[in-house]
N, C-alpha and C positions, 0 to 999 in steps of 0.2 A: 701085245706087250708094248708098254711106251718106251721111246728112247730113254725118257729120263730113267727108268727100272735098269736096261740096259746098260747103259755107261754104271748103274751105282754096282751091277754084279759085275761087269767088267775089272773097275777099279779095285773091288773087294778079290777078285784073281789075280790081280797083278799085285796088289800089296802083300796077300799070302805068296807067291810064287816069287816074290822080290825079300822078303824075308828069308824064307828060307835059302835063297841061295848066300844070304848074306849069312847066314847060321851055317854055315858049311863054309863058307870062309871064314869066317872066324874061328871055326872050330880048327881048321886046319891050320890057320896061323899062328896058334895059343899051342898045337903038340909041336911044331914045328920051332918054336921058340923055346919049349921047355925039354925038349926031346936031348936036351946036349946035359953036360955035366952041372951039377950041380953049383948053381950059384951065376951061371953062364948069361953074360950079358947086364948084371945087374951092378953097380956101383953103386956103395957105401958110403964112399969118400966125397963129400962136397966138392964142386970144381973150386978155383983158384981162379979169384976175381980179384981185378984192380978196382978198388973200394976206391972212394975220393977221400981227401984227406980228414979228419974227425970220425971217420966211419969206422967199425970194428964189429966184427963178429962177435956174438956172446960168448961167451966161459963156458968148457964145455962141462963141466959141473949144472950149469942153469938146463943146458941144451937134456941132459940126461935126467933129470928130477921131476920132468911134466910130464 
């Protein structure tokens, strides 16, 4: 068997077995985030920025009709 075969099934183990533990994390972070009360963590409300002067937020009429 040549090196080069080797390293290409090597690399092909390690990116399947680096996936999946990354699939197990994420899994685990997405219930762990969603596991609390409803709405938990998320913000609606736009932050509160010092705009420079001339600058203005749209109407929230525009903001809701797209």
């Amino acid at each position: 068997m040549s090196s080069t075969l080797l390293d290409f099934i090597l690399c092909g183990f390690t990116y399947v077995l680096l996936s999946y533990f990354l699939g197990i994390w994420a899994k685990s972070k997405l219930t762990k985030a969603s596991g609390g009360d409803e709405g938990e963590g998320i913000d609606l409300i736009p932050p509160v920025l010092d705009l420079p002067p001339g600058v203005s937020w749209p109407k929230k009429e525009l903001a809701e009709s797209e």
